[in-house]
C-alpha positions in Angstrom: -5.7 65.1 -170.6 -3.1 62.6 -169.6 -3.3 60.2 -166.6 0.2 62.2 -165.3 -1.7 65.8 -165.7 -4.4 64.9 -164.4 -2.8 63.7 -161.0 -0.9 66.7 -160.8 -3.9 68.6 -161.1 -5.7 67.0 -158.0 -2.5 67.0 -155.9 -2.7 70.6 -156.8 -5.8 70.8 -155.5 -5.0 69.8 -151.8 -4.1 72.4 -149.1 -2.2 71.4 -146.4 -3.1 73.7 -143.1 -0.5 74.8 -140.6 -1.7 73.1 -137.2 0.1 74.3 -133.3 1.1 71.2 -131.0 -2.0 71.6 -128.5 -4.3 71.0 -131.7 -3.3 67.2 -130.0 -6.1 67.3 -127.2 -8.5 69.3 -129.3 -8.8 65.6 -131.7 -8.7 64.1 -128.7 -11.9 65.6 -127.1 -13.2 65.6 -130.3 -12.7 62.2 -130.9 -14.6 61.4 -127.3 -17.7 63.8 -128.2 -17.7 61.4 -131.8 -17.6 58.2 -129.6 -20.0 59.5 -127.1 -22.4 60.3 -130.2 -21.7 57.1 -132.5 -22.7 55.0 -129.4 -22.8 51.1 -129.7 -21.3 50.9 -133.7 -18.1 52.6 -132.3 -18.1 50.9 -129.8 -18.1 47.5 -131.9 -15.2 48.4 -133.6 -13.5 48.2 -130.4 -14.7 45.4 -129.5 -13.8 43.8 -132.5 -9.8 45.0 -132.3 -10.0 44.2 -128.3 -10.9 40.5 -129.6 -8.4 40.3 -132.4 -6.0 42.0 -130.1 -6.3 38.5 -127.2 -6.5 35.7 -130.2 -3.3 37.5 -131.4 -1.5 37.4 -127.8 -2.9 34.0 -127.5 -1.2 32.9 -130.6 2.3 34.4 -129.9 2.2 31.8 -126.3 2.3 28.8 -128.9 4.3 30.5 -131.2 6.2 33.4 -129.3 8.4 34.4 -132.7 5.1 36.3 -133.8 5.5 38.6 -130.8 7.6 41.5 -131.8 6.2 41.5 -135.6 2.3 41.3 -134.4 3.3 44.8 -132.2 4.3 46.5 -135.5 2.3 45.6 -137.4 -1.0 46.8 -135.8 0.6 49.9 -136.3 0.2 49.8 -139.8 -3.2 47.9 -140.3 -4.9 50.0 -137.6 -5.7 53.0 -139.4 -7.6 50.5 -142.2 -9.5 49.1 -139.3 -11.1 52.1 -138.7 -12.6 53.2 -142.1 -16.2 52.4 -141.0 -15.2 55.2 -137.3 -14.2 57.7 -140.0 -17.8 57.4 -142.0 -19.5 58.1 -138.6 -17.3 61.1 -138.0 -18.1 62.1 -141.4 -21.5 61.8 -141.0 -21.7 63.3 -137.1 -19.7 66.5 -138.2 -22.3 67.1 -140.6 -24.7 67.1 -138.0 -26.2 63.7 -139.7 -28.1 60.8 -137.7 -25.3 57.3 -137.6 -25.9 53.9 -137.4 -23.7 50.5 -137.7 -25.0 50.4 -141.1 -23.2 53.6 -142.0 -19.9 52.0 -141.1 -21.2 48.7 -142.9 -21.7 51.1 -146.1 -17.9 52.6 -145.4 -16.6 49.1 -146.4 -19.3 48.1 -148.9 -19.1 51.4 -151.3 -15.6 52.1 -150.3 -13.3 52.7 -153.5 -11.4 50.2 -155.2 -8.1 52.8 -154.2 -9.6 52.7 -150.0 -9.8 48.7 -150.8 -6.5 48.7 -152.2 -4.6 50.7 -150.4 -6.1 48.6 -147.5 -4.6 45.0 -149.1 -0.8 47.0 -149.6 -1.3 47.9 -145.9 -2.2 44.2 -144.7 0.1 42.8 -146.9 3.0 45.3 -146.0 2.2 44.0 -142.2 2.3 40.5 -142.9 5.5 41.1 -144.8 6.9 42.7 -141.5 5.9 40.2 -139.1 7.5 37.1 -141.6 10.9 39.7 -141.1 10.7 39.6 -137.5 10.4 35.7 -137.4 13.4 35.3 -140.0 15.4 37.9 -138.1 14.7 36.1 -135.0 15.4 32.7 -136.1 18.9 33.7 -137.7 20.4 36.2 -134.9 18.9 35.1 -131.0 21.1 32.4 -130.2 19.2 32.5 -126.7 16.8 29.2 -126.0 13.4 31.0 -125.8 10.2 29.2 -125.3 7.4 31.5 -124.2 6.8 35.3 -124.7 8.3 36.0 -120.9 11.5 34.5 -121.9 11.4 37.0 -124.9 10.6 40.1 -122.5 13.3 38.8 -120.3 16.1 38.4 -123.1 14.7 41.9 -124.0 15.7 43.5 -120.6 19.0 41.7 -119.7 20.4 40.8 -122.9 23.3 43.5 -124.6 21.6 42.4 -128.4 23.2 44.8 -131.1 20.8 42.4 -133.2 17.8 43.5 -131.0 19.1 46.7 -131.6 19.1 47.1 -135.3 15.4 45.2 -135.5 13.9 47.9 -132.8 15.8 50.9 -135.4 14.1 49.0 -138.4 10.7 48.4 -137.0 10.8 52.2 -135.7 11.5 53.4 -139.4 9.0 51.2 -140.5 6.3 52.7 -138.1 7.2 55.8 -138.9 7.0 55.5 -142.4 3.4 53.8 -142.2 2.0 56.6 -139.6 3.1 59.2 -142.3 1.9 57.3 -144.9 -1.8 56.4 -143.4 -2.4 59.1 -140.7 -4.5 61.2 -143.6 -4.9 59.0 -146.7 -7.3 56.4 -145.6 -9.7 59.6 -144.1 -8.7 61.0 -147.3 -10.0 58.2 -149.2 -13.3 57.8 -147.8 -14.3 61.7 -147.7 -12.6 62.6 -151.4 -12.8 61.1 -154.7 -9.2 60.8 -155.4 -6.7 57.9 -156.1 -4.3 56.5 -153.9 -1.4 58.4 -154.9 -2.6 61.6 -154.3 -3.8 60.9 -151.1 -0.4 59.3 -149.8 1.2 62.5 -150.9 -1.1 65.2 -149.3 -0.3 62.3 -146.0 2.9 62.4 -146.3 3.5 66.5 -146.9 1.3 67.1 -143.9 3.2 65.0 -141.7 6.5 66.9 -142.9 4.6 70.2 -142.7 3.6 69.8 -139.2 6.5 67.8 -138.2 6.4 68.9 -134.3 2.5 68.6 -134.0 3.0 64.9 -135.5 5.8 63.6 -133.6 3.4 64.6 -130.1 0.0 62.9 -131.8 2.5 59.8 -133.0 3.6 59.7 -129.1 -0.2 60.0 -128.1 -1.5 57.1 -130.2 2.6 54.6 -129.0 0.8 56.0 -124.9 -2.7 54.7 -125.8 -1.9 51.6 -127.5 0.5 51.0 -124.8 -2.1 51.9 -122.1 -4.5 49.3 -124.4 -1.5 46.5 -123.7 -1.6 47.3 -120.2 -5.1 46.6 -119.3 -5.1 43.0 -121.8 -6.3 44.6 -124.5 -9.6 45.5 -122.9 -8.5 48.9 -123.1 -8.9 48.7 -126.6 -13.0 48.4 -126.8 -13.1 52.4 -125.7 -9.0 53.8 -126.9 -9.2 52.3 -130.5 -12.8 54.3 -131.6 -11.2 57.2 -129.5 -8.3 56.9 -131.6 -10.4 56.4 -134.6 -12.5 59.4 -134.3 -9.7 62.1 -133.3 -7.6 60.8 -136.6 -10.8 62.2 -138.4 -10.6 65.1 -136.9 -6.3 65.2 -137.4 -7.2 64.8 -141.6 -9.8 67.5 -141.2 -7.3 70.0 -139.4 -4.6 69.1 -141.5 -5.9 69.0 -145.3 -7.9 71.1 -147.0 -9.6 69.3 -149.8 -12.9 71.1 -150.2 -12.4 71.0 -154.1 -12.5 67.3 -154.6 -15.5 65.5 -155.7 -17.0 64.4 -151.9 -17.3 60.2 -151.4 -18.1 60.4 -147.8 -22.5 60.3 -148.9 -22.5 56.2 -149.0 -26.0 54.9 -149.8 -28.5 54.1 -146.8 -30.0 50.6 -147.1 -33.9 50.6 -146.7 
């Protein structure tokens, strides 16, 4: 069978589910039971973003150009950052014991499509974040020194510039969310290539298109809510967000025929 036939055959495979708008607090208070159960190792993983999130902010006070392109692009790396949240969700909706070396494992015997797909997504934020520098350097006119300065210019400034960058980088995010919201789950439940999975992401984010727009709007309020409190807000919201986008893949595709990937080893 060729390489072409046999992808079509596994997209053909995946079922994409019909899912109402109030499905939205169902992940949610799933993804609180998940967090609840996981304990400590998703807890970690907030930690972990929480700290990345303050050495980030810290940076953009030396170098403030960083600002706007660090905001979008946590959008997009995000859902990678959570591969070892969607193991213990795995693991927990099958009623199996977790541990921080199942989300250890996650990234360990991960595919070379998760890892992959993982490098396009860091490198496609890094890209983004070098185009918000350039654009800044060649269109604000405005002497700026310090990331207040940049909020104020924000708020007081008519920038068609500003403008056109805050259209781009809102394409952009919603082009990753429909790109990532069910591929990396996808891709460390199912034995499938990296393809696939973007498709079956993308066709349920077009299938549900209401439903996606409120959860989108959910995660903008949480990571917003995250900003608010410093970041700290993060250690609890990002393994909330984590779990419930396990539980939005498992409402929204139906991939039950696929080979499963989601049994990583145990270490003794």
């Amino acid at each position: 069978m060729s390489p072409a036939a046999s992808t079509s055959s596994t997209a053909g495979q995946i079922r994409i589910k019909s899912v109402p708008p109030q499905a939205v607090l169902r992940w949610l208070a799933l993804g609180w039971r998940d967090l609840r159960r996981a304990g400590f190792p998703s807890l970690l993983h907030g930690i972990i973003v929480s700290v990345i999130s303050i050495a980030a902010i810290a940076l953009t006070f030396v170098y403030w150009q960083l600002l706007p392109g660090l905001m979008s692009g946590f959008v997009i790396v995000g859902p990678f950052l959570a591969t070892g949240l969607y193991a213990l969700s795995c693991r927990i909706e099958k009623n199996q014991p977790t541990s921080l070396q199942d989300a250890i494992n996650a990234w360990r015997h991960g595919s070379r499509c998760l890892i992959f797909f993982g490098i396009l997504l860091v490198l496609a934020a890094s890209a983004w974040v070098l185009f918000s520098v350039a654009m800044f350097h060649l269109f604000i006119q405005v002497e700026i020194n310090r990331p207040l300065d940049f909020f104020r210019y924000v708020l007081v400034q008519d920038n068609s510039q500003f403008i056109l960058w805050t259209i781009l980088g809102g394409l952009g995010s919603a082009l990753a969310f429909a790109v990532t919201v069910c591929t990396l789950p996808l891709l460390v439940e199912r034995d499938i290539n990296t393809s696939d999975a973007i498709h079956a992401s993308v066709r349920a984010v077009s299938e549900n298109s209401l439903t996606m727009v409120i959860w989108a709007l959910t995660i903008l309020i949480i990571i917003g809510l995250s900003f608010i409190t410093l970041m700290l807000g993060f250690i609890v919201l990002y393994p909330l967000l984590g779990h419930a986008s396990w539980h939005v893949y498992r409402d929204l595709i139906d991939a039950e025929s696929l080979n499963p990937r989601c049994e990583f080893p145990s270490d003794e």
